[in-house]
mmJSON file of the N, C-alpha and C atoms, coordinates in Angstrom:
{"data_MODEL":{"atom_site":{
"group_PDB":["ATOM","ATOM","ATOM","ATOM","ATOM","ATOM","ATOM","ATOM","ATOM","ATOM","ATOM","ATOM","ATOM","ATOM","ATOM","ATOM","ATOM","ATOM","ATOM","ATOM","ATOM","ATOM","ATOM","ATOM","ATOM","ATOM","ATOM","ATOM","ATOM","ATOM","ATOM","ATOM","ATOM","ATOM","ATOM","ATOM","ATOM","ATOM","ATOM","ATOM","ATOM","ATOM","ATOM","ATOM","ATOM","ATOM","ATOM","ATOM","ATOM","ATOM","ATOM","ATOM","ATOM","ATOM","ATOM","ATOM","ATOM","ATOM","ATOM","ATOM","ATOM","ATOM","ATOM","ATOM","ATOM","ATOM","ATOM","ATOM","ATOM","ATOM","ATOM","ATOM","ATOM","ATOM","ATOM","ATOM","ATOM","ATOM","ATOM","ATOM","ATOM","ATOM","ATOM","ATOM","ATOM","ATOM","ATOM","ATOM","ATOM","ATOM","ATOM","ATOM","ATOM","ATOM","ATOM","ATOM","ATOM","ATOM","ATOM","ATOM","ATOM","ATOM","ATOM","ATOM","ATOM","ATOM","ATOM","ATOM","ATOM","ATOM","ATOM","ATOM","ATOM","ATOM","ATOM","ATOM","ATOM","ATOM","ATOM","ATOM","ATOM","ATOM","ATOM","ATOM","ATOM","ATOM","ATOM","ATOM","ATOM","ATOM","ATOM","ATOM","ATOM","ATOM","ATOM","ATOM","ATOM","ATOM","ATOM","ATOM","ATOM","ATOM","ATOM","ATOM","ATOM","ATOM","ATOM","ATOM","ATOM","ATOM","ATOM","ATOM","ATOM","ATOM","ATOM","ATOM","ATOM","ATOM","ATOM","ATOM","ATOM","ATOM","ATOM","ATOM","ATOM","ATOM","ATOM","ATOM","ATOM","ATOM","ATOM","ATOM","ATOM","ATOM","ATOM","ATOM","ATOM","ATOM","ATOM","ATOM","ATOM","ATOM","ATOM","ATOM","ATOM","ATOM","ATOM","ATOM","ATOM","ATOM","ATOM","ATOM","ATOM","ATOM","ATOM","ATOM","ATOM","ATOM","ATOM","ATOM","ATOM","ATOM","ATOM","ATOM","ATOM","ATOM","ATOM","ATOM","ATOM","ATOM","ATOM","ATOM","ATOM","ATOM","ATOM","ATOM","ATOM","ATOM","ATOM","ATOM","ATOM","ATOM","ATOM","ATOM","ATOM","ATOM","ATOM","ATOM","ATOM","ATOM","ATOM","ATOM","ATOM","ATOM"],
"id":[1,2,3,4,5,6,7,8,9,10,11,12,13,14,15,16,17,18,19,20,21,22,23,24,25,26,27,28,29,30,31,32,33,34,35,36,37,38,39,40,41,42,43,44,45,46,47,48,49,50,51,52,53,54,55,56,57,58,59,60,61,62,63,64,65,66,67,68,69,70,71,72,73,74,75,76,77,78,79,80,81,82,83,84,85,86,87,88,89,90,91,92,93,94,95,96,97,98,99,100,101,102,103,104,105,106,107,108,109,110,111,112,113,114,115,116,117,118,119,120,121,122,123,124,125,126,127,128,129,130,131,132,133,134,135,136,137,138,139,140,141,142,143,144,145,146,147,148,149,150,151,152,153,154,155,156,157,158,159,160,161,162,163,164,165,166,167,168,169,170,171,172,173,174,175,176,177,178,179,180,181,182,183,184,185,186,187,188,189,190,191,192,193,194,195,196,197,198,199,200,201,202,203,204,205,206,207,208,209,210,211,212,213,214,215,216,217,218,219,220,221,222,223,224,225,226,227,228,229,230,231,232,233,234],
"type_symbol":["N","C","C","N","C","C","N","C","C","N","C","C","N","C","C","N","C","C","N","C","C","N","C","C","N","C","C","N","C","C","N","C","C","N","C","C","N","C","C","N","C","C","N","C","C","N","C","C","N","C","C","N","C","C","N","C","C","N","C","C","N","C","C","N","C","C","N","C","C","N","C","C","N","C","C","N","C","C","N","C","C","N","C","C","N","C","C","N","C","C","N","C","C","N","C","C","N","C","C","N","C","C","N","C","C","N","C","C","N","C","C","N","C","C","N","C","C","N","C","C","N","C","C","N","C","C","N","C","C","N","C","C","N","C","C","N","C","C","N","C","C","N","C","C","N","C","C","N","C","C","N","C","C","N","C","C","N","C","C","N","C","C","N","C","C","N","C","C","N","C","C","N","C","C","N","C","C","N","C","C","N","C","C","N","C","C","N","C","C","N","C","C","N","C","C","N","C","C","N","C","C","N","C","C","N","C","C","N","C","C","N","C","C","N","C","C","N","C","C","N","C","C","N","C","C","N","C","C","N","C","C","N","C","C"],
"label_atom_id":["N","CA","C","N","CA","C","N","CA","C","N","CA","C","N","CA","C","N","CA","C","N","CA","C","N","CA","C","N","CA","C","N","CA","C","N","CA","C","N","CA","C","N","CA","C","N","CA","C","N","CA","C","N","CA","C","N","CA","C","N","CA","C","N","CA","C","N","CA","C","N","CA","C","N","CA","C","N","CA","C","N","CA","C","N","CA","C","N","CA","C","N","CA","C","N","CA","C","N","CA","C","N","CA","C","N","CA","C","N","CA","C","N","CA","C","N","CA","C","N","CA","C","N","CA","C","N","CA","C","N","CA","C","N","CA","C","N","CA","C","N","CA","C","N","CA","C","N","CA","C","N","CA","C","N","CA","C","N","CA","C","N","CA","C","N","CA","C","N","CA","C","N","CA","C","N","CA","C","N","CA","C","N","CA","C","N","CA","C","N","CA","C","N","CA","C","N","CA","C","N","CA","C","N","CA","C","N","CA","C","N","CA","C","N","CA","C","N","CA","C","N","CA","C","N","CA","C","N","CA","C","N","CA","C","N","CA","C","N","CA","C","N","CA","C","N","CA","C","N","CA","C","N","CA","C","N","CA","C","N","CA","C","N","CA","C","N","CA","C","N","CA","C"],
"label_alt_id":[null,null,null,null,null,null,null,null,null,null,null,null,null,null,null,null,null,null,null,null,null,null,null,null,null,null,null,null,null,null,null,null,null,null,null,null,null,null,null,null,null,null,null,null,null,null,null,null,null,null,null,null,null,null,null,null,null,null,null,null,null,null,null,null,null,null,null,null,null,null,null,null,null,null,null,null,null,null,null,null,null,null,null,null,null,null,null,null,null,null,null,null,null,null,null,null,null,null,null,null,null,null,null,null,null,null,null,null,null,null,null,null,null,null,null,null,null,null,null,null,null,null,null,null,null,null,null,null,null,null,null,null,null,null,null,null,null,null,null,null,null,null,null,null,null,null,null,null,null,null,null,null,null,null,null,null,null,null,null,null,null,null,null,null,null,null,null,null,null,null,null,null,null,null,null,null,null,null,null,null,null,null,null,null,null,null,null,null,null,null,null,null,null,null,null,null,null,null,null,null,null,null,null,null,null,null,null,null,null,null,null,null,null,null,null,null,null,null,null,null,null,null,null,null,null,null,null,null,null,null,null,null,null,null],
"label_comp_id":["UNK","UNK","UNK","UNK","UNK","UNK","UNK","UNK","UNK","UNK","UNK","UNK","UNK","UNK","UNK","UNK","UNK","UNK","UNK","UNK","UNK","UNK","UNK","UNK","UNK","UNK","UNK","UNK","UNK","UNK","UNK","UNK","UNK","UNK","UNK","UNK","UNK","UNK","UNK","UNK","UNK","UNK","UNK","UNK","UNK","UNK","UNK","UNK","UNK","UNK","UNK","UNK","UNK","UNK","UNK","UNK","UNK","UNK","UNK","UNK","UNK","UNK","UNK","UNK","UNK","UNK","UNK","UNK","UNK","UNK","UNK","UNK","UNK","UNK","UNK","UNK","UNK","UNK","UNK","UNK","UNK","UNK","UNK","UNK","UNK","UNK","UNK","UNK","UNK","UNK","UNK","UNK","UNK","UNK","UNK","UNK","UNK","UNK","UNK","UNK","UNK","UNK","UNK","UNK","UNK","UNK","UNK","UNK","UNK","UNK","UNK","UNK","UNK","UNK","UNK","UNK","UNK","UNK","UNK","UNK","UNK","UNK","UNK","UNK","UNK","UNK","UNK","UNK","UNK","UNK","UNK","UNK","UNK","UNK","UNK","UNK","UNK","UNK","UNK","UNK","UNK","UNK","UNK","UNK","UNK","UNK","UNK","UNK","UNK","UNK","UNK","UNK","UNK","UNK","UNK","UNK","UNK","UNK","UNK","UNK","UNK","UNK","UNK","UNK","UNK","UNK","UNK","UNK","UNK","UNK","UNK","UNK","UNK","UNK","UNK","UNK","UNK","UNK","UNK","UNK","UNK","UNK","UNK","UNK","UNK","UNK","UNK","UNK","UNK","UNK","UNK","UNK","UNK","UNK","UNK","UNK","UNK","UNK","UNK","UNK","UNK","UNK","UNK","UNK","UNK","UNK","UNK","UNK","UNK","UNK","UNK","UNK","UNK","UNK","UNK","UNK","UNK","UNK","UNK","UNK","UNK","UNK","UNK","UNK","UNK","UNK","UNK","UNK","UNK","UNK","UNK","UNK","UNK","UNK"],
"label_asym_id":["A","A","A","A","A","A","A","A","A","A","A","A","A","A","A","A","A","A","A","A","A","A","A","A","A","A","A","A","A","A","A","A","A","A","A","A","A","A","A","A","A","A","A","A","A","A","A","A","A","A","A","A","A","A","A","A","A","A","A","A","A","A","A","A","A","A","A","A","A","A","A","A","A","A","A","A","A","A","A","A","A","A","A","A","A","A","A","A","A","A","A","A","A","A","A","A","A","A","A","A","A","A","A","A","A","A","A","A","A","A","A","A","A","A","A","A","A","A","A","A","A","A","A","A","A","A","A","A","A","A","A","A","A","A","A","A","A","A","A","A","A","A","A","A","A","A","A","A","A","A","A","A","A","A","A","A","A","A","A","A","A","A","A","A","A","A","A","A","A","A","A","A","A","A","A","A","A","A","A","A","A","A","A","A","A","A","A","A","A","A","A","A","A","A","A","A","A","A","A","A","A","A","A","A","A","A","A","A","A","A","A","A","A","A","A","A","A","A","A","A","A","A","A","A","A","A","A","A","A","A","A","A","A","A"],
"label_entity_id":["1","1","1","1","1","1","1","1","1","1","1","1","1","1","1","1","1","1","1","1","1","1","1","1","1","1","1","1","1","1","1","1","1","1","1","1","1","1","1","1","1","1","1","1","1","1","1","1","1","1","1","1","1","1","1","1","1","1","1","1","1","1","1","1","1","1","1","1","1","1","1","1","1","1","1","1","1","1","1","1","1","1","1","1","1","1","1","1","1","1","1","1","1","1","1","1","1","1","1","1","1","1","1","1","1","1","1","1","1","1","1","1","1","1","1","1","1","1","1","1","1","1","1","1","1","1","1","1","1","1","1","1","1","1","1","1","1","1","1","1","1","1","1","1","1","1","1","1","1","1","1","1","1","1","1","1","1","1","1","1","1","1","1","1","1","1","1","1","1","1","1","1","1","1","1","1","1","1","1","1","1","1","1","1","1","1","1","1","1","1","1","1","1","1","1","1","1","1","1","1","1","1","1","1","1","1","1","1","1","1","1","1","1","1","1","1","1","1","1","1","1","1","1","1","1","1","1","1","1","1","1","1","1","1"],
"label_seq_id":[1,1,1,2,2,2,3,3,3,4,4,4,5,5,5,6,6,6,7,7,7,8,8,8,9,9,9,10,10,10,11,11,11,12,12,12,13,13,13,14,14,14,15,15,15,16,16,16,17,17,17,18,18,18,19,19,19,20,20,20,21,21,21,22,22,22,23,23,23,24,24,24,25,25,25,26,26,26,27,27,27,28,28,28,29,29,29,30,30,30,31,31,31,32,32,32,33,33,33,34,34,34,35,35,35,36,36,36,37,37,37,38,38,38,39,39,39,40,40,40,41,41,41,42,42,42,43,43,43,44,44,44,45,45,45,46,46,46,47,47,47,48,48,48,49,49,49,50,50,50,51,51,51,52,52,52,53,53,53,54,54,54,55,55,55,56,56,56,57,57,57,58,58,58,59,59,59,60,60,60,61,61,61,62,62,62,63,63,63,64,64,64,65,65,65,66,66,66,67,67,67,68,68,68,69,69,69,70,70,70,71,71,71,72,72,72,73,73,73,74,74,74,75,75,75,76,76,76,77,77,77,78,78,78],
"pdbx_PDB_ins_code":[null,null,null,null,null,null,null,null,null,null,null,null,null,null,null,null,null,null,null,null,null,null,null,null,null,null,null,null,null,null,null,null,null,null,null,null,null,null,null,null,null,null,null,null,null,null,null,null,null,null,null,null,null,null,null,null,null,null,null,null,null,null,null,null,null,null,null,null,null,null,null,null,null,null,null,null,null,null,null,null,null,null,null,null,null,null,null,null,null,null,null,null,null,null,null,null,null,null,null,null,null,null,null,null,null,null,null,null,null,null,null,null,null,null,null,null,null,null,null,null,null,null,null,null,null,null,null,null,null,null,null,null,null,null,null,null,null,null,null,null,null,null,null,null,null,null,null,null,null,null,null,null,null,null,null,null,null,null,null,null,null,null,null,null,null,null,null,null,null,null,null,null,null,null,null,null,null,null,null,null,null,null,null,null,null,null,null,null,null,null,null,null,null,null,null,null,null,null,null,null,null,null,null,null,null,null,null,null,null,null,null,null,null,null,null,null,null,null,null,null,null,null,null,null,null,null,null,null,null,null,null,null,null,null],
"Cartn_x":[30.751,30.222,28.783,28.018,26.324,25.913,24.881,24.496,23.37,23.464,22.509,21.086,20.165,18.772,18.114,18.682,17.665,17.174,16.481,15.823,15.844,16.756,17.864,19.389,19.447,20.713,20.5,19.001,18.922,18.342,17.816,17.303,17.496,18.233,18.694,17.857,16.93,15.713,14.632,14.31,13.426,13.58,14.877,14.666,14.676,14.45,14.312,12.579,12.745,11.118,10.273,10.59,9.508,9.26,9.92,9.398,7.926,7.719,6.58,5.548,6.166,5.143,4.412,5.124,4.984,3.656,4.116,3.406,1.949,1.968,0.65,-0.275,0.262,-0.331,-1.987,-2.618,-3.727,-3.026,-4.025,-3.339,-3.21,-4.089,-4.181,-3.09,-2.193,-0.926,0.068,-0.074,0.97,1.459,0.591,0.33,1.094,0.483,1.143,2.591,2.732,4.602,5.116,4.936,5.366,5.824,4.894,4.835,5.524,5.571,6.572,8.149,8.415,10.106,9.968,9.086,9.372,9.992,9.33,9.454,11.279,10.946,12.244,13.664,13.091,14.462,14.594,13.501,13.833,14.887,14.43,14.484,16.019,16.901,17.557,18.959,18.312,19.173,19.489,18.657,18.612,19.207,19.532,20.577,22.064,22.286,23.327,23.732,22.86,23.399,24.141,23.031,23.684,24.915,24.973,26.225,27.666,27.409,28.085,28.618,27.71,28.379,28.88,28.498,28.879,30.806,30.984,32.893,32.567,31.175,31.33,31.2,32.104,32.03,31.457,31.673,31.4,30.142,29.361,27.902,27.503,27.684,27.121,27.09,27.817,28.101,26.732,26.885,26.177,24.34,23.928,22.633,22.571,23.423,23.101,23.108,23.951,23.359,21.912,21.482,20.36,18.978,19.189,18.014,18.22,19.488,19.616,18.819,18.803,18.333,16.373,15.968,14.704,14.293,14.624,14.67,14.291,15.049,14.781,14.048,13.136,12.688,11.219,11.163,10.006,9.721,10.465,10.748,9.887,10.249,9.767,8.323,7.23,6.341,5.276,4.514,3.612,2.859],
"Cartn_y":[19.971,20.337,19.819,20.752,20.645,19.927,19.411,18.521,19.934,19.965,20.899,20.127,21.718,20.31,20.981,21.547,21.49,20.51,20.366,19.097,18.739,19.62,18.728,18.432,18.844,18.336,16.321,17.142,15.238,14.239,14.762,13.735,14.571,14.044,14.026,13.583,13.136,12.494,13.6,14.68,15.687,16.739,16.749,17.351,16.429,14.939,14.323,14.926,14.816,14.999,14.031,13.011,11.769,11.938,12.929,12.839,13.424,14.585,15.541,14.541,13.559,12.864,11.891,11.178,10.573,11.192,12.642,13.561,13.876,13.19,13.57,12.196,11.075,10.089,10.124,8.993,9.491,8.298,8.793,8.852,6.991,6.201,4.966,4.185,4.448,4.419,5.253,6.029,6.593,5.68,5.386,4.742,3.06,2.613,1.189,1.026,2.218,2.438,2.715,3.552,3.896,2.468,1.668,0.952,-0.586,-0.531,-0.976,-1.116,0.492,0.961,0.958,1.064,0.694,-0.724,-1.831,-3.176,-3.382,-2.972,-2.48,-2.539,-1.367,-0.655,-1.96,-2.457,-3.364,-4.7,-5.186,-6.474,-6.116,-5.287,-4.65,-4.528,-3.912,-3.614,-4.909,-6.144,-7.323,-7.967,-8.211,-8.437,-8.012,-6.369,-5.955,-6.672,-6.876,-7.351,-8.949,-10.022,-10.914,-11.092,-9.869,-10.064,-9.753,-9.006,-8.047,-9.768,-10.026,-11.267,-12.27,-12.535,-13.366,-13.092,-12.07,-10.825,-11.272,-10.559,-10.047,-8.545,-7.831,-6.144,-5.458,-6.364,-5.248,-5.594,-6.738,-7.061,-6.519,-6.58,-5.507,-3.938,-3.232,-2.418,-2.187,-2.854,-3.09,-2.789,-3.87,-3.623,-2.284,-2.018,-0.745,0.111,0.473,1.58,1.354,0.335,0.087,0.006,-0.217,0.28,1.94,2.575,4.15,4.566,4.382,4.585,4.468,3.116,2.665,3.543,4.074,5.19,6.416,6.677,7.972,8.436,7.777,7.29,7.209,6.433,6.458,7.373,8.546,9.439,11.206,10.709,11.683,11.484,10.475,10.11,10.872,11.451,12.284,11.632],
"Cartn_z":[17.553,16.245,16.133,15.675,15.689,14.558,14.276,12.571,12.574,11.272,10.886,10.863,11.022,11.058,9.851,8.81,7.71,6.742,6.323,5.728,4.999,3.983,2.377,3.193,4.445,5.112,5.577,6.034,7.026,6.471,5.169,4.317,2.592,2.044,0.765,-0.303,0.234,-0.88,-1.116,-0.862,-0.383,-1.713,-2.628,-3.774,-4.545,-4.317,-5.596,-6.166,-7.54,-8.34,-7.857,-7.393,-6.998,-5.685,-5.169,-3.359,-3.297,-4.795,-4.863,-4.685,-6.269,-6.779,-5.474,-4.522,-3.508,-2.539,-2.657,-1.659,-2.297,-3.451,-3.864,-4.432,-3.916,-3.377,-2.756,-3.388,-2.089,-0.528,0.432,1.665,1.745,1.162,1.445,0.788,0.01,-0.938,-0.117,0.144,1.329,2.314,3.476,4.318,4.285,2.857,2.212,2.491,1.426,1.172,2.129,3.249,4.374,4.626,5.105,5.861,5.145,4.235,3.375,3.325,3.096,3.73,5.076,5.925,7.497,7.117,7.306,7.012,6.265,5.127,4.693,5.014,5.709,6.569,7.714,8.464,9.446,9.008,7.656,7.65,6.921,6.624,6.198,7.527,8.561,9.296,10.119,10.521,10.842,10.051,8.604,7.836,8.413,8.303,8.658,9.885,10.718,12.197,11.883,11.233,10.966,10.35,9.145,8.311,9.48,10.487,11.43,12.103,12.817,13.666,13.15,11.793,10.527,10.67,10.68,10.79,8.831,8.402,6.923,6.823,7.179,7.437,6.355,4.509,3.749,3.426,3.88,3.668,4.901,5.795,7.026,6.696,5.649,5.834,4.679,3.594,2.673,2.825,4.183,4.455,5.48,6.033,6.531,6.062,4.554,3.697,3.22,3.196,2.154,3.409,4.813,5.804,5.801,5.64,5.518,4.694,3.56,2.138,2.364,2.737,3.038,3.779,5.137,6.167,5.898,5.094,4.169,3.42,2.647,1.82,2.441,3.628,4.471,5.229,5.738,6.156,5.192,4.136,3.244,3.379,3.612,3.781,4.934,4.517,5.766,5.62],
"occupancy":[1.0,1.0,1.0,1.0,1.0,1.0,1.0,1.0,1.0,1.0,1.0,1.0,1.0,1.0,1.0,1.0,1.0,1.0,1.0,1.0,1.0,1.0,1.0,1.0,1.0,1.0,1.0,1.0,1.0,1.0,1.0,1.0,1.0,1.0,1.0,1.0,1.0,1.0,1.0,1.0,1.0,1.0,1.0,1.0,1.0,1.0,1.0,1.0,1.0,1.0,1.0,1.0,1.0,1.0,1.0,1.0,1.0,1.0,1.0,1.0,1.0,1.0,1.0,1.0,1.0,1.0,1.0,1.0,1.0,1.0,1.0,1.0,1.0,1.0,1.0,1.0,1.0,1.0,1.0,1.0,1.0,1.0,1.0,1.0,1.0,1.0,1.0,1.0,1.0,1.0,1.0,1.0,1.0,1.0,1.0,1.0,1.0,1.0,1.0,1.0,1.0,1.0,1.0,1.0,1.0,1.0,1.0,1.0,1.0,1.0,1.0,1.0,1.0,1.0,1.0,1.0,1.0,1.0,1.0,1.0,1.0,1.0,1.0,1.0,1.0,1.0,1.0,1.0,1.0,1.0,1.0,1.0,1.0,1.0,1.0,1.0,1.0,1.0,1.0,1.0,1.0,1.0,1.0,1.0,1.0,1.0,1.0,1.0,1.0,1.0,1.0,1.0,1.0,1.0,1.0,1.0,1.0,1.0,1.0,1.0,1.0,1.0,1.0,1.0,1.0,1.0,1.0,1.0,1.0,1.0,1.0,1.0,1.0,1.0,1.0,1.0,1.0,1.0,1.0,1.0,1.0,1.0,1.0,1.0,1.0,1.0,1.0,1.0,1.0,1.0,1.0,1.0,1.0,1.0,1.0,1.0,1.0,1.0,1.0,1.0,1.0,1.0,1.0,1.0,1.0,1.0,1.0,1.0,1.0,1.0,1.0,1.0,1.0,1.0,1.0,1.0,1.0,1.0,1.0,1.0,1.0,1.0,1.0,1.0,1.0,1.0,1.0,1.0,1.0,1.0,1.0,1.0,1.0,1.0],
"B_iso_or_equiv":[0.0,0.0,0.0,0.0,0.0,0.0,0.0,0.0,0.0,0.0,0.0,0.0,0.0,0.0,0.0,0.0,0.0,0.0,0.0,0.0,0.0,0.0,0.0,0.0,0.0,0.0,0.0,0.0,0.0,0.0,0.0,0.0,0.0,0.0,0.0,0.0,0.0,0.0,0.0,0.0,0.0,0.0,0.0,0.0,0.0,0.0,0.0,0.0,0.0,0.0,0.0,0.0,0.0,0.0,0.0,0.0,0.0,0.0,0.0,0.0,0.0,0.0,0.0,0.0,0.0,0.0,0.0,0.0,0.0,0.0,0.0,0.0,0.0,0.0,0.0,0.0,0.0,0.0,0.0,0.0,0.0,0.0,0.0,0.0,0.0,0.0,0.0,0.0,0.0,0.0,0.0,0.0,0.0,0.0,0.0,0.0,0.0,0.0,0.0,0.0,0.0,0.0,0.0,0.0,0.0,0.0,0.0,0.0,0.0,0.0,0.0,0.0,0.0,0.0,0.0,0.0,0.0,0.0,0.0,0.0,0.0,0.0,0.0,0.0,0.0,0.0,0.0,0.0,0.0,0.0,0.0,0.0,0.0,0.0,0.0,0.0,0.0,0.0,0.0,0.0,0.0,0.0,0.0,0.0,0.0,0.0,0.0,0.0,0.0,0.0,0.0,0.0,0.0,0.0,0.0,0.0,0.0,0.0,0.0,0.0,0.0,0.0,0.0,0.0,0.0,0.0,0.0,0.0,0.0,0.0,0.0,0.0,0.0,0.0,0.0,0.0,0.0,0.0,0.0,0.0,0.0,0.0,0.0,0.0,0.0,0.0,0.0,0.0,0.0,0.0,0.0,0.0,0.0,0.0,0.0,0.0,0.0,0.0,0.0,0.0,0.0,0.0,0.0,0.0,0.0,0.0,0.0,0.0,0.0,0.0,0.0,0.0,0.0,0.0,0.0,0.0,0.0,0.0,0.0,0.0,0.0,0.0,0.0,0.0,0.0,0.0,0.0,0.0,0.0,0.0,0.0,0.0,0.0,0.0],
"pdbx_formal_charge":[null,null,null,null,null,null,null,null,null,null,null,null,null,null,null,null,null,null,null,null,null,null,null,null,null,null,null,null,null,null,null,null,null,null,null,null,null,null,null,null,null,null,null,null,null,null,null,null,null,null,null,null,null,null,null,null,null,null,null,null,null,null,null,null,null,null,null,null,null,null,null,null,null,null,null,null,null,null,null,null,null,null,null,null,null,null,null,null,null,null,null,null,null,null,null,null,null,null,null,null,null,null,null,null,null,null,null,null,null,null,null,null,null,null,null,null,null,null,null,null,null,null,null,null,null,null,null,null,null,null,null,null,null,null,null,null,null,null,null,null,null,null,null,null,null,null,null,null,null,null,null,null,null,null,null,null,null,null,null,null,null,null,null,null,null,null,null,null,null,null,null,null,null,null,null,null,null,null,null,null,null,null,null,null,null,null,null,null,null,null,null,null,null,null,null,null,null,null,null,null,null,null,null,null,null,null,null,null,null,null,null,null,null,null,null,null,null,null,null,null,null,null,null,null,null,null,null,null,null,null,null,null,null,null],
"auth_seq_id":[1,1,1,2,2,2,3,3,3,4,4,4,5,5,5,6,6,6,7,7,7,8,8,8,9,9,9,10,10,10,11,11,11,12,12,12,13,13,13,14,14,14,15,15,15,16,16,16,17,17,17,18,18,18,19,19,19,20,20,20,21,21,21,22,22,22,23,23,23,24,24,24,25,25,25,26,26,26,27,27,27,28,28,28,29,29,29,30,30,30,31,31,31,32,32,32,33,33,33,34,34,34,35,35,35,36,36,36,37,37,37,38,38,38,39,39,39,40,40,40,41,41,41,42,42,42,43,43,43,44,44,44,45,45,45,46,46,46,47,47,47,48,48,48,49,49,49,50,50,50,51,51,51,52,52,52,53,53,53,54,54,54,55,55,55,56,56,56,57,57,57,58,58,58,59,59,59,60,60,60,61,61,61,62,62,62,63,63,63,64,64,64,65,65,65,66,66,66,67,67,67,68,68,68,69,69,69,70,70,70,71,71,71,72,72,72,73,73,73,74,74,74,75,75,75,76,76,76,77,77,77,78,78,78],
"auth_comp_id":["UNK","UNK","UNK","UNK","UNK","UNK","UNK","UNK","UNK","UNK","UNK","UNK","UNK","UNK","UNK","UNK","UNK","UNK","UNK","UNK","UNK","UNK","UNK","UNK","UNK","UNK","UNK","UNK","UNK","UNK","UNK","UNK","UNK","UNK","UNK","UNK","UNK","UNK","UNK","UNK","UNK","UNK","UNK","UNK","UNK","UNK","UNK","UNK","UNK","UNK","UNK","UNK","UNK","UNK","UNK","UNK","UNK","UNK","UNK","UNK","UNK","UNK","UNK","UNK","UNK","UNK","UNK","UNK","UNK","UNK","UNK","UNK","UNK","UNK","UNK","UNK","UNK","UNK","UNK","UNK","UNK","UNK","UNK","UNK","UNK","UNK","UNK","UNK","UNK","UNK","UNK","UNK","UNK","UNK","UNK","UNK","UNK","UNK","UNK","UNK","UNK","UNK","UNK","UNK","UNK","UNK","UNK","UNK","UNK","UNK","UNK","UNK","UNK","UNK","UNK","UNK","UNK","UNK","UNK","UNK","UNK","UNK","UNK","UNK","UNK","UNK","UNK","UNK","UNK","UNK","UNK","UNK","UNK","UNK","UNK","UNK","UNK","UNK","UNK","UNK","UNK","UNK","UNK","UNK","UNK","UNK","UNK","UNK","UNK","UNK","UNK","UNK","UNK","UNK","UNK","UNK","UNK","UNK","UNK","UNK","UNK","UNK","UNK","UNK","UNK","UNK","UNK","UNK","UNK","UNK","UNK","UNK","UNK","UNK","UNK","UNK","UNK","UNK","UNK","UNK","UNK","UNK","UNK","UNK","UNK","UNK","UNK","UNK","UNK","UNK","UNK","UNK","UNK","UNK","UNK","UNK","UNK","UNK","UNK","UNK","UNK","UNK","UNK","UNK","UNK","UNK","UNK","UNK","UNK","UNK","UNK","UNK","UNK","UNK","UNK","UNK","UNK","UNK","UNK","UNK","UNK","UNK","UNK","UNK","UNK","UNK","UNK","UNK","UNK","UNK","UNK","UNK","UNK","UNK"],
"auth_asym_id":["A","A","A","A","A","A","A","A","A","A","A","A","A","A","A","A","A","A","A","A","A","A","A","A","A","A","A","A","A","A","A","A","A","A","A","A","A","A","A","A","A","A","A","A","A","A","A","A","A","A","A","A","A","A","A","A","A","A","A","A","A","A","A","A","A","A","A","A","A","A","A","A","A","A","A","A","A","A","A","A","A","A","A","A","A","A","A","A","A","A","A","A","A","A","A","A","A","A","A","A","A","A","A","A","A","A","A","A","A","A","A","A","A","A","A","A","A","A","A","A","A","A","A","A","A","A","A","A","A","A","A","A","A","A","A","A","A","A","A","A","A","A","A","A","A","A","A","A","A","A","A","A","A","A","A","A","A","A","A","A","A","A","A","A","A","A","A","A","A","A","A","A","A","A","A","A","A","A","A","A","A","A","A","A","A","A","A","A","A","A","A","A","A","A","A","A","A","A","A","A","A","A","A","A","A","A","A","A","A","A","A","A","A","A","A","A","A","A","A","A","A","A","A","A","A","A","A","A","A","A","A","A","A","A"],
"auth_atom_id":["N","CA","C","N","CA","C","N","CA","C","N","CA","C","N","CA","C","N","CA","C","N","CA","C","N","CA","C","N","CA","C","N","CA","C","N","CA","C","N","CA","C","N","CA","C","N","CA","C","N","CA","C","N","CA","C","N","CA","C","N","CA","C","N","CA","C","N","CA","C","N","CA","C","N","CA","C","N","CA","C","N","CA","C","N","CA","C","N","CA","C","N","CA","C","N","CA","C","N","CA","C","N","CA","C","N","CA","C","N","CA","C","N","CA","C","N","CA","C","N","CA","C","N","CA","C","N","CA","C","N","CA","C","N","CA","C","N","CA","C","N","CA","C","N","CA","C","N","CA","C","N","CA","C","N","CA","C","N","CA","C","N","CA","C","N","CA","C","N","CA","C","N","CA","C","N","CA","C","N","CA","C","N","CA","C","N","CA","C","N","CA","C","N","CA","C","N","CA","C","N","CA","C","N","CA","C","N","CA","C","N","CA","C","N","CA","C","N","CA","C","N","CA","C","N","CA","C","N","CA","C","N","CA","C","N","CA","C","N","CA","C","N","CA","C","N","CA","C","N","CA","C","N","CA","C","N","CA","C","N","CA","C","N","CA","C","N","CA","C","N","CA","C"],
"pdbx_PDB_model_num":[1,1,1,1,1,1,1,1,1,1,1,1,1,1,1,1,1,1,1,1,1,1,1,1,1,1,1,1,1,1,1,1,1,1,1,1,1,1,1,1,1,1,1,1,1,1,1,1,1,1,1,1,1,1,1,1,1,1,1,1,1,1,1,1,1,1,1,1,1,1,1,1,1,1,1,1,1,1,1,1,1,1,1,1,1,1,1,1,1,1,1,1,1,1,1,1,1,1,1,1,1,1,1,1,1,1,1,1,1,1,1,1,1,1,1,1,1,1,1,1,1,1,1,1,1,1,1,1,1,1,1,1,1,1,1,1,1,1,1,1,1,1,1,1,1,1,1,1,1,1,1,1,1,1,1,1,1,1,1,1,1,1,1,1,1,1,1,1,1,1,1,1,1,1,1,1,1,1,1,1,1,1,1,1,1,1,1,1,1,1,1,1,1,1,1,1,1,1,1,1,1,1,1,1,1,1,1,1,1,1,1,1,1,1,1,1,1,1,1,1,1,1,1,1,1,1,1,1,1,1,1,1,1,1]
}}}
């Protein structure tokens, strides 16, 4: 079974109203935030790992929705 690759399929943030607003950023505020939810998403999923070896499954599970989310989010970002 194939994942679809359309782009309200692989990122869900893309009809929010604020993704526009995002997109019409000037580029030096773009760039910030990007790089922001990069950071984000990192320090996020390095959580999850700790919570993981911690055997805390629902706080592991916890920061890995929330580097998903950051991901996404940064993703919408050109």
């Amino acid at each position: 079974m194939s994942r679809s690759t359309k782009p309200d399929v692989r990122n869900p943030l893309v009809h929010l109203p604020a993704a526009q607003a995002v997109a019409d950023l000037p580029p030096e505020a773009r760039a910030a935030l990007k790089r922001l939810l990069r950071e984000l998403s990192a320090d996020c999923r390095a959580r999850a790992t700790k919570a993981w070896v911690s055997h805390k499954a629902p706080m592991a599970a916890y920061w890995k929705a929330q580097a998903t989310y950051a991901n996404h989010a940064q993703r919408l970002i050109k």
